[in-house]
C-alpha positions as CSV (number, residue, x, y, z in Angstrom):
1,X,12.2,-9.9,1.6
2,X,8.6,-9.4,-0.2
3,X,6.7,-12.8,0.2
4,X,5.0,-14.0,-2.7
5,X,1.4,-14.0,-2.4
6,X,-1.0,-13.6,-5.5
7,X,-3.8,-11.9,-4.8
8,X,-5.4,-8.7,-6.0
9,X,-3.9,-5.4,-4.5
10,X,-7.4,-5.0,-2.4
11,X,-7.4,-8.3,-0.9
12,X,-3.6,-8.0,-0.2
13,X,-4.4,-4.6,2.0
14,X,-7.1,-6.2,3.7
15,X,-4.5,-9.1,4.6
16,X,-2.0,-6.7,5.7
17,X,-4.5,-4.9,8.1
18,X,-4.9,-8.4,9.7
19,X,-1.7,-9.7,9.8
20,X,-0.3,-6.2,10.6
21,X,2.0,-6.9,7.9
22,X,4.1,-3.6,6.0
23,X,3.0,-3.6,2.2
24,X,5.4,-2.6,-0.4
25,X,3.9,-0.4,-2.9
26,X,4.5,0.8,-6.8
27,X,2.5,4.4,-6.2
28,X,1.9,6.7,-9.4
29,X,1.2,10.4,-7.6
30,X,-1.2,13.1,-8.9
31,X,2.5,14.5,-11.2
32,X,2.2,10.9,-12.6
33,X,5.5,10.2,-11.0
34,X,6.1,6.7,-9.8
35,X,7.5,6.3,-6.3
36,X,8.1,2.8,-4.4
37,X,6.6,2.9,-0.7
38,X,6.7,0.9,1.8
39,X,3.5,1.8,3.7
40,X,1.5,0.2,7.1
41,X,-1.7,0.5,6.5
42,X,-4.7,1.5,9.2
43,X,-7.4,1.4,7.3
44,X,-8.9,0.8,4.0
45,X,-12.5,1.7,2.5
46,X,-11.9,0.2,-1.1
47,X,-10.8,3.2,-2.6
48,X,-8.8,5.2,-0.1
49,X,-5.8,3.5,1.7
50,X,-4.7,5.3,5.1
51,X,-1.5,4.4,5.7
52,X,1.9,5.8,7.7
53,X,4.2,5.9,4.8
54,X,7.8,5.1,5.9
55,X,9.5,6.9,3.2
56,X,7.7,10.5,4.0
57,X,7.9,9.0,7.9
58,X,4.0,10.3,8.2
59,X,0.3,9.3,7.9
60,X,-0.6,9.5,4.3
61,X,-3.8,8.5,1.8
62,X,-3.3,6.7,-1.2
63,X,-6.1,6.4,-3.7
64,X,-6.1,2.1,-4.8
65,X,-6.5,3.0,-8.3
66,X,-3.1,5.0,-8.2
67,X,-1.3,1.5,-6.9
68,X,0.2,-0.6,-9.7
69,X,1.7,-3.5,-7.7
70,X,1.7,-4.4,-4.2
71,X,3.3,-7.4,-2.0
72,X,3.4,-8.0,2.0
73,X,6.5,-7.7,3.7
């Protein structure tokens, strides 16, 4: 169950990478489709988020402007 913390979505990924923590994502792709992820994230530069992505079971980028919510996990 998602744990509520309030914080803004780049703060939350830089807690994540700490914690080692999976982040639950609200993702709008380049189609402008809207997909939930559930992600672990590697690394994070403050606009690119390398992450394996458990839905696509894979390493994948997300760009931080394309995420609308966010909470740990």
């Amino acid at each position: 169950m998602p744990l509520p913390i309030d914080l803004p979505i780049p703060e939350l990924i830089a807690v994540a990478i700490g914690e080692w923590r999976p982040v639950q994502i609200e993702y709008t792709d380049t189609r402008n489709g809207i997909t939930q992820r559930t992600i672990s994230v590697s690394s994070f530069d403050g606009v690119t988020i390398r992450a394996f992505c458990h839905l696509r079971e894979q390493p994948r980028c997300f760009v931080l402007e394309r995420v609308s919510s966010a909470c740990l996990l």
